[in-house]
Each structure stands twice: as structure tokens, then as C-alpha cells.
mmCIF file of the N, C-alpha and C atoms, coordinates in Angstrom:
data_MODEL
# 
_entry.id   MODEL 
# 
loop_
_atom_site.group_PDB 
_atom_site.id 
_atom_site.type_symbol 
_atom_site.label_atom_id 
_atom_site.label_alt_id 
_atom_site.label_comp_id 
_atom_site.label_asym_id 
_atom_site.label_entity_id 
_atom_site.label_seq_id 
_atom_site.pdbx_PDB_ins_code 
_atom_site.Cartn_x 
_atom_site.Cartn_y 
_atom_site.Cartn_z 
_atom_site.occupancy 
_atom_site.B_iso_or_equiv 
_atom_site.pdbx_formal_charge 
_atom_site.auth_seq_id 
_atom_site.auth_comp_id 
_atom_site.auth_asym_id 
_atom_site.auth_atom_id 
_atom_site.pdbx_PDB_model_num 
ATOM 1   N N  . UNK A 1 1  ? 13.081  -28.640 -12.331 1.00 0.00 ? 1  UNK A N  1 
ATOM 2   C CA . UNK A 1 1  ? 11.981  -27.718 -12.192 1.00 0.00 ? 1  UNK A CA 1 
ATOM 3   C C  . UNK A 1 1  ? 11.959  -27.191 -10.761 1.00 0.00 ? 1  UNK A C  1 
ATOM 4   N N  . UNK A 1 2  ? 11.502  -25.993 -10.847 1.00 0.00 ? 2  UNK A N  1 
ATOM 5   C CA . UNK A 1 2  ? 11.854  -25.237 -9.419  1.00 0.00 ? 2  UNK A CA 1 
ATOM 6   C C  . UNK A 1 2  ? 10.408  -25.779 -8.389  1.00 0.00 ? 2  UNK A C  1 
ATOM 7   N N  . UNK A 1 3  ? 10.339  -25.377 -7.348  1.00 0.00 ? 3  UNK A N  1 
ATOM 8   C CA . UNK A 1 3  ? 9.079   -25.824 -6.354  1.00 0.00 ? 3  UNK A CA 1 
ATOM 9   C C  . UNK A 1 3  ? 8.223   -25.003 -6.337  1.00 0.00 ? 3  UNK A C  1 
ATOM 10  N N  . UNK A 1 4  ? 7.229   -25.301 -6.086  1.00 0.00 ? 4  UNK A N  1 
ATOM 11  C CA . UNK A 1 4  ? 6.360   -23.925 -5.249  1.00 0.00 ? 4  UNK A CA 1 
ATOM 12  C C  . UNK A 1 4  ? 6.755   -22.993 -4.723  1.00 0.00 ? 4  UNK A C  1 
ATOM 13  N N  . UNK A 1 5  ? 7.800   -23.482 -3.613  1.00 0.00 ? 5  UNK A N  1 
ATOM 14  C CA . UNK A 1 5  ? 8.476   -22.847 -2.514  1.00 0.00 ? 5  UNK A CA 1 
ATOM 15  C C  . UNK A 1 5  ? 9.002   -21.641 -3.081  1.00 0.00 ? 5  UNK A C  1 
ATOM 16  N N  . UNK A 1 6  ? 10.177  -22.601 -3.647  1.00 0.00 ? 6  UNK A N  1 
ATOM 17  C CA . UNK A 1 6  ? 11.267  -21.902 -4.442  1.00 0.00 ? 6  UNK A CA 1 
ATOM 18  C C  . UNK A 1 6  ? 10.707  -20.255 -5.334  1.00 0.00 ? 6  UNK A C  1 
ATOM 19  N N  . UNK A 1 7  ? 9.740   -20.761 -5.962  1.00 0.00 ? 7  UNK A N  1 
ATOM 20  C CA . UNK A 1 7  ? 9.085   -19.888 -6.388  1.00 0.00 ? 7  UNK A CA 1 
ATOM 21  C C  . UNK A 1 7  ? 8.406   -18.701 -5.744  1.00 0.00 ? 7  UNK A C  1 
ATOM 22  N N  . UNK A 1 8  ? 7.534   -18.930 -4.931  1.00 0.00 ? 8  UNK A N  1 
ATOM 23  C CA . UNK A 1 8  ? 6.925   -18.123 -4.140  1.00 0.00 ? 8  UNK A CA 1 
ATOM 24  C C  . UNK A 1 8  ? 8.060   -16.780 -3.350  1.00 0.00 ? 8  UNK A C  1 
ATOM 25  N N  . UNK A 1 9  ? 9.182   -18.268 -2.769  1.00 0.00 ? 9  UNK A N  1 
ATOM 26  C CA . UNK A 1 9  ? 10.549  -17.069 -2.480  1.00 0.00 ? 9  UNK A CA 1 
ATOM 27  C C  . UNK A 1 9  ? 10.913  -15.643 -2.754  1.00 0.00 ? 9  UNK A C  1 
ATOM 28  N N  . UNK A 1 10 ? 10.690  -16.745 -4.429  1.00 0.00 ? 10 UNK A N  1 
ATOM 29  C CA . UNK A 1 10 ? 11.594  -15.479 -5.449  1.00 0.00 ? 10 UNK A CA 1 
ATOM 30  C C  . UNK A 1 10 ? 10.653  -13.989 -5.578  1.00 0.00 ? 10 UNK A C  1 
ATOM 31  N N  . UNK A 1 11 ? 8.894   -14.677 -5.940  1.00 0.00 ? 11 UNK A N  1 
ATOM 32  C CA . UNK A 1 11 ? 8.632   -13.732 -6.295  1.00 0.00 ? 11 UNK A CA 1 
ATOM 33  C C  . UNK A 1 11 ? 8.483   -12.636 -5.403  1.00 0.00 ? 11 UNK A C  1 
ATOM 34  N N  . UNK A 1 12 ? 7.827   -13.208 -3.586  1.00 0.00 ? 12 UNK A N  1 
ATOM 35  C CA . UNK A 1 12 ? 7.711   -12.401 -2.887  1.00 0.00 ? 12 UNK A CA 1 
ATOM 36  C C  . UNK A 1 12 ? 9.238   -11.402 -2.438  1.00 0.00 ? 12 UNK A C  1 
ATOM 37  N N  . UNK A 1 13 ? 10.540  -11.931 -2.894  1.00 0.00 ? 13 UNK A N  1 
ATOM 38  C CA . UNK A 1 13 ? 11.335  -11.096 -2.196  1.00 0.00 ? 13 UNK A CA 1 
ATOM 39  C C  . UNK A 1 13 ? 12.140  -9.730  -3.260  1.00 0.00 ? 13 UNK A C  1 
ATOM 40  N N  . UNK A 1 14 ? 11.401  -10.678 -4.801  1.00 0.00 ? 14 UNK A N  1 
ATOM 41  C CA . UNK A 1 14 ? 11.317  -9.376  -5.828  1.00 0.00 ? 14 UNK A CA 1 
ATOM 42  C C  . UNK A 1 14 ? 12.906  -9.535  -6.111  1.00 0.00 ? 14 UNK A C  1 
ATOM 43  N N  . UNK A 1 15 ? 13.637  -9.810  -6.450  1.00 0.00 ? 15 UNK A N  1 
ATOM 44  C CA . UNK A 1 15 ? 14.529  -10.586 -6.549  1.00 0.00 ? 15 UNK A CA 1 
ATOM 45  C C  . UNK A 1 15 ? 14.857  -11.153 -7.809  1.00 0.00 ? 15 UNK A C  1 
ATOM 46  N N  . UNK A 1 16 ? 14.224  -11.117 -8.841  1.00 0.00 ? 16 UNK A N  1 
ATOM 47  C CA . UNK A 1 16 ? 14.463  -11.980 -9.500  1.00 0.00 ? 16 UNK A CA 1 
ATOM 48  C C  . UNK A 1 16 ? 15.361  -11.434 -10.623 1.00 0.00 ? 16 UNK A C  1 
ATOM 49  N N  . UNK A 1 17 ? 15.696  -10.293 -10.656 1.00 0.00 ? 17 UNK A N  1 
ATOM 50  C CA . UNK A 1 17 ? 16.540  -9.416  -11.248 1.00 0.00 ? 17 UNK A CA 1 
ATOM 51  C C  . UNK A 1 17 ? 18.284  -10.045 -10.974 1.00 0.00 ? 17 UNK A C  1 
ATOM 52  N N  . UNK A 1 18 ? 18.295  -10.326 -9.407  1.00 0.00 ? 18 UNK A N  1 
ATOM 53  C CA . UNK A 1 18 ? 19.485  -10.703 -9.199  1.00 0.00 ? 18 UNK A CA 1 
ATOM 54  C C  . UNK A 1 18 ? 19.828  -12.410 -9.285  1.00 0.00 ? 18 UNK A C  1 
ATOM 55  N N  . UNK A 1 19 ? 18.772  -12.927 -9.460  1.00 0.00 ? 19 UNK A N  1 
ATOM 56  C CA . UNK A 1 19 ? 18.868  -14.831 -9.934  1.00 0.00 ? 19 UNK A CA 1 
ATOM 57  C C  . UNK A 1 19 ? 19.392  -14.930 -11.423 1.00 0.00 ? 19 UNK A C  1 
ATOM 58  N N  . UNK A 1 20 ? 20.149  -15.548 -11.011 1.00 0.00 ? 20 UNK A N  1 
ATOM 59  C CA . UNK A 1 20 ? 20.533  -16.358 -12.453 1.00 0.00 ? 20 UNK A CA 1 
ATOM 60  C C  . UNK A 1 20 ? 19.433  -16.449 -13.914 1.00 0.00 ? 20 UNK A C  1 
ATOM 61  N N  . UNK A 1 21 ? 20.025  -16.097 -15.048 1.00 0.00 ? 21 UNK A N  1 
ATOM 62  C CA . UNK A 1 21 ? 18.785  -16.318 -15.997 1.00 0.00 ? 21 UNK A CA 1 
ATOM 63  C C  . UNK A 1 21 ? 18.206  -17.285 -16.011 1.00 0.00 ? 21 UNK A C  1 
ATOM 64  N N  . UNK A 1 22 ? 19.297  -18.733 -15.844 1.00 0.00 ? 22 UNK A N  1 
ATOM 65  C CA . UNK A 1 22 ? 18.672  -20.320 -15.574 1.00 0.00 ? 22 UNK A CA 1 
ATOM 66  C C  . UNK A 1 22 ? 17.458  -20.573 -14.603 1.00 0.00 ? 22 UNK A C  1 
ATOM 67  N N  . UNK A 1 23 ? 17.295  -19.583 -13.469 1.00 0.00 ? 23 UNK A N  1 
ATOM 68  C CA . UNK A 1 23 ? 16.164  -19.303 -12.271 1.00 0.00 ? 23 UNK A CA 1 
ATOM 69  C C  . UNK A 1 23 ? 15.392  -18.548 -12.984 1.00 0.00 ? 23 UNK A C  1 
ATOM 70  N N  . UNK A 1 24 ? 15.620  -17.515 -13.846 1.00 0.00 ? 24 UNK A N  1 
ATOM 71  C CA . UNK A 1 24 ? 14.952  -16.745 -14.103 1.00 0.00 ? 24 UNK A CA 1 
ATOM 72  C C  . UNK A 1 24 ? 13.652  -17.064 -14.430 1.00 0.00 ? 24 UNK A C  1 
ATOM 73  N N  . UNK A 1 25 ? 14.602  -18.129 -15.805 1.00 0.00 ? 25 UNK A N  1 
ATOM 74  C CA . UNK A 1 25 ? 12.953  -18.644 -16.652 1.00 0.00 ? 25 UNK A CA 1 
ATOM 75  C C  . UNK A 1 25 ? 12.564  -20.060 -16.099 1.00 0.00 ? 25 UNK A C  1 
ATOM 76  N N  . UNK A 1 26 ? 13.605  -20.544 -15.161 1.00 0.00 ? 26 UNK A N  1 
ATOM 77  C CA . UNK A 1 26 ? 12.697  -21.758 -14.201 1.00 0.00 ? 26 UNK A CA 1 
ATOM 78  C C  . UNK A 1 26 ? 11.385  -20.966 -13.912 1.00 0.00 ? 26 UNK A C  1 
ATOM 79  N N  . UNK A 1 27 ? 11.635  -19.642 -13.081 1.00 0.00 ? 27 UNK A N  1 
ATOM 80  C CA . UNK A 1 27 ? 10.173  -19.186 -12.556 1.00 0.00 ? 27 UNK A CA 1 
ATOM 81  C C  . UNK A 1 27 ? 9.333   -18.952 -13.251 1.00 0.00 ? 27 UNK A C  1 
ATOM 82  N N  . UNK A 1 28 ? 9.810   -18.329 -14.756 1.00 0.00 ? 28 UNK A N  1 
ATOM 83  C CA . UNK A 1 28 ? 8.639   -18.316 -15.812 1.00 0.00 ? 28 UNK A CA 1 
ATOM 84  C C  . UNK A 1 28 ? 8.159   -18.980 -16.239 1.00 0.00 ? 28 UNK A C  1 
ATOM 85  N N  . UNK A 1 29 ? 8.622   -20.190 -16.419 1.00 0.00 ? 29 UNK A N  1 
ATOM 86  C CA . UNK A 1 29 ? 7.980   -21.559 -16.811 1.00 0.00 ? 29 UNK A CA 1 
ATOM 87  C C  . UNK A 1 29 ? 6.957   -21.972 -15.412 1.00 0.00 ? 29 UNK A C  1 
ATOM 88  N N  . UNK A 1 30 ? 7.613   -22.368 -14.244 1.00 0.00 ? 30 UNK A N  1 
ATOM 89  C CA . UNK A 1 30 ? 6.592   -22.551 -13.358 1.00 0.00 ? 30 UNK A CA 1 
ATOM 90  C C  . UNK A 1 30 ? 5.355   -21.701 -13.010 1.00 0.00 ? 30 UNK A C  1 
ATOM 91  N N  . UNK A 1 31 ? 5.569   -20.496 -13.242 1.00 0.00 ? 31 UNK A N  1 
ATOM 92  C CA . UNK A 1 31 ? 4.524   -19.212 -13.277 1.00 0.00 ? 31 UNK A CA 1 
ATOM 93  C C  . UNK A 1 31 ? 3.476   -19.370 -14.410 1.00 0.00 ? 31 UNK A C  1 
ATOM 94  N N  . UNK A 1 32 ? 4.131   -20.204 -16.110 1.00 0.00 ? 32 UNK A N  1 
ATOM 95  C CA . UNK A 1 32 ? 3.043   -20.691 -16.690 1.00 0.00 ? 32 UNK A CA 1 
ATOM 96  C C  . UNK A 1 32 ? 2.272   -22.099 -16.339 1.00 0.00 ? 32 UNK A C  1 
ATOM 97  N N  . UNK A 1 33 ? 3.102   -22.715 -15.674 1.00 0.00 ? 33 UNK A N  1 
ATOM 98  C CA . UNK A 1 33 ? 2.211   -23.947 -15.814 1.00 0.00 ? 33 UNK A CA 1 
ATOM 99  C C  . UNK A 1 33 ? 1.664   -24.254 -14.290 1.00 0.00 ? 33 UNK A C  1 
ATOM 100 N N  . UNK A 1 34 ? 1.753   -23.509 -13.252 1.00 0.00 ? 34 UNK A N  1 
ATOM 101 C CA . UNK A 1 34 ? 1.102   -23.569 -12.133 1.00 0.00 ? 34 UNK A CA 1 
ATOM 102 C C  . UNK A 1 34 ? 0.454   -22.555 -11.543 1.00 0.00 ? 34 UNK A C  1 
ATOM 103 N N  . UNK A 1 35 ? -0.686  -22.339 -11.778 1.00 0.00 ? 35 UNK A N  1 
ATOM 104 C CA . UNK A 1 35 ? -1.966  -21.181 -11.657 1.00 0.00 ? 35 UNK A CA 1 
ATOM 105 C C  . UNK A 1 35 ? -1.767  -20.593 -10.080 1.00 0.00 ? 35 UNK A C  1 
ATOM 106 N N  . UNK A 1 36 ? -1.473  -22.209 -9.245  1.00 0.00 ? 36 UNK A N  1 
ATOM 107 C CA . UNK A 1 36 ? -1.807  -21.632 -7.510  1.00 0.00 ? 36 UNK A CA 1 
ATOM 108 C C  . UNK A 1 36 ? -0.371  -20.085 -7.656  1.00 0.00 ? 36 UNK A C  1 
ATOM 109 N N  . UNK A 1 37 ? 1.023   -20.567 -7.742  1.00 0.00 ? 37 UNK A N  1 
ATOM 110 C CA . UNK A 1 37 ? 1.925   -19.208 -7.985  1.00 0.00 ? 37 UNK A CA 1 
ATOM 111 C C  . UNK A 1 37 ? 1.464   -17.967 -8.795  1.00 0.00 ? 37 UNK A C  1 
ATOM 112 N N  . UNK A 1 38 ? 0.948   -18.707 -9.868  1.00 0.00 ? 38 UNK A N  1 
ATOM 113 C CA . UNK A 1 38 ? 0.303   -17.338 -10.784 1.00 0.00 ? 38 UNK A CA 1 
ATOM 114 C C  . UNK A 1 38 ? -0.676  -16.431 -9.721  1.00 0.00 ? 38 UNK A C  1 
ATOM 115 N N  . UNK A 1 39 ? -1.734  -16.945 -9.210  1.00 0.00 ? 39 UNK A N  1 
ATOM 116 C CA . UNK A 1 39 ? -2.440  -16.148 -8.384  1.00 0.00 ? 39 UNK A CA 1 
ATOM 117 C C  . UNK A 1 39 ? -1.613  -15.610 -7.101  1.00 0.00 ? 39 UNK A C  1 
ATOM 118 N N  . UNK A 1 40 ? -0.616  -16.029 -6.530  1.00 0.00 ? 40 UNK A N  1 
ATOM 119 C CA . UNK A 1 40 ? -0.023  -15.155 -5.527  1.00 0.00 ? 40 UNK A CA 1 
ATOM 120 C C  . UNK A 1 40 ? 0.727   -14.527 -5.700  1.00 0.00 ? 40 UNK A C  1 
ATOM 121 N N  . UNK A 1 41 ? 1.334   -14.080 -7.165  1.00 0.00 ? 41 UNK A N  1 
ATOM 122 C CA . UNK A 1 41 ? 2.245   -13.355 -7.455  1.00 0.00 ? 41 UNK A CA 1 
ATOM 123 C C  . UNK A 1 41 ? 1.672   -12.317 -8.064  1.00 0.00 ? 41 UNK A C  1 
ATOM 124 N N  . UNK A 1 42 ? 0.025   -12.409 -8.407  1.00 0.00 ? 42 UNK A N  1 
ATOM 125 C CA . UNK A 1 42 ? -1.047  -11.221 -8.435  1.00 0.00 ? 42 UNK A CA 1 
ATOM 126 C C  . UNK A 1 42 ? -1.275  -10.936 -7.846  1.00 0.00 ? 42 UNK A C  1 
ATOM 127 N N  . UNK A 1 43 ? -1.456  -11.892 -6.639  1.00 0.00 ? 43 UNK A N  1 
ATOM 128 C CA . UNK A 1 43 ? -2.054  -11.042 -5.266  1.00 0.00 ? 43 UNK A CA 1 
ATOM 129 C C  . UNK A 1 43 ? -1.316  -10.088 -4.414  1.00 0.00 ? 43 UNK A C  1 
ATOM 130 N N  . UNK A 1 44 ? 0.052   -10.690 -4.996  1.00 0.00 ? 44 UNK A N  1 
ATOM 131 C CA . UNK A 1 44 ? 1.644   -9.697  -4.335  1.00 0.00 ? 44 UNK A CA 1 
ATOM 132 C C  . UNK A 1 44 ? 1.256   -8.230  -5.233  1.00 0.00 ? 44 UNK A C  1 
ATOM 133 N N  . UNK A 1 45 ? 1.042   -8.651  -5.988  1.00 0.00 ? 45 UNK A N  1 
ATOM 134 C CA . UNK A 1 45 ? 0.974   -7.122  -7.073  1.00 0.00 ? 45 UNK A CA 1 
ATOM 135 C C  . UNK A 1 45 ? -0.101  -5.985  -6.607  1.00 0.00 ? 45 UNK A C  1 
ATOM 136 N N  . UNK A 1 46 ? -1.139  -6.992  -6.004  1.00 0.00 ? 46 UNK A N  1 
ATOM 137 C CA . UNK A 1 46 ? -2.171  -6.001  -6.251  1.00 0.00 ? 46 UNK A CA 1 
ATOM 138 C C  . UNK A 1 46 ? -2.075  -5.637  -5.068  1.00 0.00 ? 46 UNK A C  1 
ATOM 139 N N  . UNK A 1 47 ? -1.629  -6.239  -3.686  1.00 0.00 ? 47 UNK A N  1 
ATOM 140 C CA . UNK A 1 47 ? -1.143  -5.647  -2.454  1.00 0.00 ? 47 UNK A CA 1 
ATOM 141 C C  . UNK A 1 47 ? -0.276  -4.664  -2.373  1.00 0.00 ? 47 UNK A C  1 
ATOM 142 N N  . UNK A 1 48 ? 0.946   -4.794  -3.003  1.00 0.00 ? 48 UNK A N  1 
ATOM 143 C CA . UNK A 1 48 ? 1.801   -3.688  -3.291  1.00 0.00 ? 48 UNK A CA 1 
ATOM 144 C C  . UNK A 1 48 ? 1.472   -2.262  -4.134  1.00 0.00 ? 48 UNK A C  1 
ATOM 145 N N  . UNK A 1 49 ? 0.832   -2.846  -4.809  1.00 0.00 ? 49 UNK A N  1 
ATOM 146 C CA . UNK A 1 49 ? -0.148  -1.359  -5.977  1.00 0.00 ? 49 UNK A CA 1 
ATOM 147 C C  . UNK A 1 49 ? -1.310  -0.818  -4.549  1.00 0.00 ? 49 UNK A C  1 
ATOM 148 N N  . UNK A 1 50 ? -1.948  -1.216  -3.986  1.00 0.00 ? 50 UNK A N  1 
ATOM 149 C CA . UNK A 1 50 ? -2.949  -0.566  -3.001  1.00 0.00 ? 50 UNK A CA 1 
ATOM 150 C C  . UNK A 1 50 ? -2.202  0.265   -2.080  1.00 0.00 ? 50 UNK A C  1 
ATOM 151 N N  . UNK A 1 51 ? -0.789  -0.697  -1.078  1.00 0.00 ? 51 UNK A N  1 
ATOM 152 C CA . UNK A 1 51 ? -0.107  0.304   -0.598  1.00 0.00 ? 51 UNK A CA 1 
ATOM 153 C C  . UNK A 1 51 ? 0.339   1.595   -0.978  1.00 0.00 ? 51 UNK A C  1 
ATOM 154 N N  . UNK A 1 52 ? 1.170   1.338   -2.496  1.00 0.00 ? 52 UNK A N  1 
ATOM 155 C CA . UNK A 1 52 ? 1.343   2.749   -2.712  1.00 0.00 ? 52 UNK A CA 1 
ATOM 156 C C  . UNK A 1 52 ? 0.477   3.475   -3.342  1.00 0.00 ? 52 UNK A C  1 
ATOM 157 N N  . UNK A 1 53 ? -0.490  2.901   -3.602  1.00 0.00 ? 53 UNK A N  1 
ATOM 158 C CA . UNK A 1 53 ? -2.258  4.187   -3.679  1.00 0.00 ? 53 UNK A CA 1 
ATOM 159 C C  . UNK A 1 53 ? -1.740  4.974   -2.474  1.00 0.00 ? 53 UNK A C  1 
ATOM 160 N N  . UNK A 1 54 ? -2.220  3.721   -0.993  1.00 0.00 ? 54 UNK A N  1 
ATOM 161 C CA . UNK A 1 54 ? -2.411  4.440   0.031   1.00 0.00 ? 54 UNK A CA 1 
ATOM 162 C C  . UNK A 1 54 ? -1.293  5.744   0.077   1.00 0.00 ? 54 UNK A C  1 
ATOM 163 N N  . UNK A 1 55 ? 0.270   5.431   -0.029  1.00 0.00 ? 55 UNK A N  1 
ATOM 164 C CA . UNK A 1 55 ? 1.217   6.314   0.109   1.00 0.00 ? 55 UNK A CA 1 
ATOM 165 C C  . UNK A 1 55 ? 1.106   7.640   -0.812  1.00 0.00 ? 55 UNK A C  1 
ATOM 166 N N  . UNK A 1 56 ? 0.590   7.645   -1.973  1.00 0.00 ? 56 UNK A N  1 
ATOM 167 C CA . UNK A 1 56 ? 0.137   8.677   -2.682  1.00 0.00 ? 56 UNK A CA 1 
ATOM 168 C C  . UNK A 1 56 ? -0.880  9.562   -2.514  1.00 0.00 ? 56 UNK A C  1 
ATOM 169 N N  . UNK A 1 57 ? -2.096  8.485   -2.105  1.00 0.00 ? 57 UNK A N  1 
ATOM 170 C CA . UNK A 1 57 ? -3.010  9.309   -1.577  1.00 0.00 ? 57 UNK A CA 1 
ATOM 171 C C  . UNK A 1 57 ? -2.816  10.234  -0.393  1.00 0.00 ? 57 UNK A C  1 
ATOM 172 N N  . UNK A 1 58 ? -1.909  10.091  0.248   1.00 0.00 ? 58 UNK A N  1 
ATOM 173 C CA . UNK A 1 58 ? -2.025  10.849  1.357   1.00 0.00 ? 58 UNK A CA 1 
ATOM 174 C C  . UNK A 1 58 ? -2.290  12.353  1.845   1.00 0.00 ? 58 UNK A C  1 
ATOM 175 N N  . UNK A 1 59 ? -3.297  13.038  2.231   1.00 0.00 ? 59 UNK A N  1 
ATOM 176 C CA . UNK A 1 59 ? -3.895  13.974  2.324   1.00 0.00 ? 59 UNK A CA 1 
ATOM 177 C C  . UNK A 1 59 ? -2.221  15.367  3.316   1.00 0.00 ? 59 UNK A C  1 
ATOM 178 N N  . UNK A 1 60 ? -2.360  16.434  2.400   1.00 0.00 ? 60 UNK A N  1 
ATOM 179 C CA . UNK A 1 60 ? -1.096  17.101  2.837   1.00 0.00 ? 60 UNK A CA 1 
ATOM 180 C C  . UNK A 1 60 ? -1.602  17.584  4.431   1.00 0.00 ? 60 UNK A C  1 
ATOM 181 N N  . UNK A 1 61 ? -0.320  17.848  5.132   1.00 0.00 ? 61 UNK A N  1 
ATOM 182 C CA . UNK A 1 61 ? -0.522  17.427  6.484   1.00 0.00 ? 61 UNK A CA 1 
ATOM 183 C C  . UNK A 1 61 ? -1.083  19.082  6.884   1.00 0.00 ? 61 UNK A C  1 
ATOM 184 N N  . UNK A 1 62 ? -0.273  20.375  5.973   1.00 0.00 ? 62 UNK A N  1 
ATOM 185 C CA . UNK A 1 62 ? -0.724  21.952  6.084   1.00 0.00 ? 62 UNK A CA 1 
ATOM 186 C C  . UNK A 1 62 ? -2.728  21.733  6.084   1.00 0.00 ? 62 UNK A C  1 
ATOM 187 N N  . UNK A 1 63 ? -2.994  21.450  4.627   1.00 0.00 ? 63 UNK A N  1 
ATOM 188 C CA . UNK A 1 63 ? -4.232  21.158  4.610   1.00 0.00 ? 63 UNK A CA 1 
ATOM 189 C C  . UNK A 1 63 ? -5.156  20.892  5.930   1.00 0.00 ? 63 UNK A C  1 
ATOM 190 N N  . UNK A 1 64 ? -4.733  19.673  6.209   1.00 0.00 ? 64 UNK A N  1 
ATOM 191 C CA . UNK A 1 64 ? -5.279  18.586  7.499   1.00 0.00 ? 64 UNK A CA 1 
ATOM 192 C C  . UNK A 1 64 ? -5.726  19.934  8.355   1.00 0.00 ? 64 UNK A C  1 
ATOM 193 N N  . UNK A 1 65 ? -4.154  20.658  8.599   1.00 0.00 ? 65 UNK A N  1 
ATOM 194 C CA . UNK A 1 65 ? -4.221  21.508  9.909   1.00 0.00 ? 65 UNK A CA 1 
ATOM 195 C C  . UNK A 1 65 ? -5.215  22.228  9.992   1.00 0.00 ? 65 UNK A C  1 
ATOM 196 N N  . UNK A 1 66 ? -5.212  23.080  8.627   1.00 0.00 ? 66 UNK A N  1 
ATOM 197 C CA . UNK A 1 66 ? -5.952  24.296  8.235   1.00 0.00 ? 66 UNK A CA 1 
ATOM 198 C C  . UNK A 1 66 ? -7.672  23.537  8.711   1.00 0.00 ? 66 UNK A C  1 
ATOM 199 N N  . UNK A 1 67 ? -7.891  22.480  8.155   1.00 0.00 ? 67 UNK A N  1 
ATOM 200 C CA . UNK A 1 67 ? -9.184  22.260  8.173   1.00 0.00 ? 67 UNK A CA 1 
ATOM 201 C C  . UNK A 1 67 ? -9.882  21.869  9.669   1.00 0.00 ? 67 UNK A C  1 
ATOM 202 N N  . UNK A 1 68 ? -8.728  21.454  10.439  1.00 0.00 ? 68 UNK A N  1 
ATOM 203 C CA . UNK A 1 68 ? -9.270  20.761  11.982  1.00 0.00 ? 68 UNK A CA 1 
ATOM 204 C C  . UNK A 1 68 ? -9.520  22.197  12.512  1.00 0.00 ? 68 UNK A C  1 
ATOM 205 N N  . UNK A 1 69 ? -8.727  23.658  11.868  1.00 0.00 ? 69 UNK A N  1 
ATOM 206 C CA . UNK A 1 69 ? -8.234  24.951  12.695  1.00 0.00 ? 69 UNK A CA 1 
ATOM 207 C C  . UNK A 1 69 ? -9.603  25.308  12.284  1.00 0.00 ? 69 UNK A C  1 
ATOM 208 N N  . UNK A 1 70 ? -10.318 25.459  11.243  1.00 0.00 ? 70 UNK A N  1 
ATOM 209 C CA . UNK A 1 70 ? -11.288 25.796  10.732  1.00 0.00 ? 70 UNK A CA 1 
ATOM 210 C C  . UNK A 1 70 ? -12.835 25.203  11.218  1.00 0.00 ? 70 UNK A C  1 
ATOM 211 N N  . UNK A 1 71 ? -12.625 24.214  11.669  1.00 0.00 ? 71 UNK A N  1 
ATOM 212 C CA . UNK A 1 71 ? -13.799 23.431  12.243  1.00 0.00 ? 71 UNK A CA 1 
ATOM 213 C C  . UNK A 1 71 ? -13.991 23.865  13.633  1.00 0.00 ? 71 UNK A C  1 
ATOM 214 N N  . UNK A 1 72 ? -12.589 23.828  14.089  1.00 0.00 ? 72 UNK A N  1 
ATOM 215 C CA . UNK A 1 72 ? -12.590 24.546  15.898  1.00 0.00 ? 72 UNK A CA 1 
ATOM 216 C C  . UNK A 1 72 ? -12.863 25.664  16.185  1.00 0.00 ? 72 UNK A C  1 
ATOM 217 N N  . UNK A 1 73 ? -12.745 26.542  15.023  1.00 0.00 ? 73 UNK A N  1 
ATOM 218 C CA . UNK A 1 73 ? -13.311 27.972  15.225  1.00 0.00 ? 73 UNK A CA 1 
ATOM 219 C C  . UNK A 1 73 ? -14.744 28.540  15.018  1.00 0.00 ? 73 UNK A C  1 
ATOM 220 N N  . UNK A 1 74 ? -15.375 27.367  13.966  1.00 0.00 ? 74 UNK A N  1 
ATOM 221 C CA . UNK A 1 74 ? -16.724 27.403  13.701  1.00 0.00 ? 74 UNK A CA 1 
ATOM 222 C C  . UNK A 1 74 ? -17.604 27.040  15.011  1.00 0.00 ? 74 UNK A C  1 
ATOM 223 N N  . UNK A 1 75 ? -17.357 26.376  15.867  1.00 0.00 ? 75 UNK A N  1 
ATOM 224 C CA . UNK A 1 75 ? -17.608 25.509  16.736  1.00 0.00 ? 75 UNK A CA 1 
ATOM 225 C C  . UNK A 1 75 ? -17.448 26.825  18.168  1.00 0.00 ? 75 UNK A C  1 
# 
């Protein structure tokens, strides 16, 4: 059975595509039967999903201009 460690490794380096199938479902098995990995390999998820919000969200930079150009002239 794989470790915590071992686990945590895998999931944070995303990786698990290139491990052996024998690792594969070591991690799936440890991912069912140990909750503390289950929750940090959500918490990896939901960190990585917010970043690329942030990267999507990003406001276009023409826009930005237009609007700072527009405020300075009101002013």
C-alpha cells in the first residue's frame, strides 16, 4: 500500500497519467480509504480551478486603456 507521502506526490505533481497502472490504482485505493488525501487532492482541484477563473477572467488590456483614458479626460 502506497503512503500518504507517496500519494500526495503523485497527486500534486499530476502525474499520474505517466505511473504505472499498479501506482495508478495503489492511489485509487488509498484516495478511497484515506479521507485526509481525499481532501487535498480537492483542495488541489479547487486551487487550480480558481487560478484559471482568475486567468480567464482577465479584463482585456485595450478596454482597461480606453476606460483609465476616459476617466482622465472627465476629470
Amino acid at each position: 500500500m502506497l503512503t500518504c507521502k507517496e500519494v500526495s506526490t503523485a497527486v500534486a505533481s499530476e502525474d499520474l497519467a505517466r505511473l504505472s497502472w499498479q501506482k495508478r490504482i495503489g492511489v485509487r485505493l488509498h484516495l478511497l480509504m484515506c479521507r485526509h488525501c481525499r481532501r487535498y487532492a480537492a483542495q488541489l482541484a479547487a486551487i487550480g480551478n480558481a487560478v484559471r477563473g482568475l486567468y480567464r477572467s482577465e479584463p482585456e488590456t485595450k478596454s482597461l486603456e480606453e476606460s483609465i483614458l476616459n476617466s482622465l479626460e472627465k476629470k
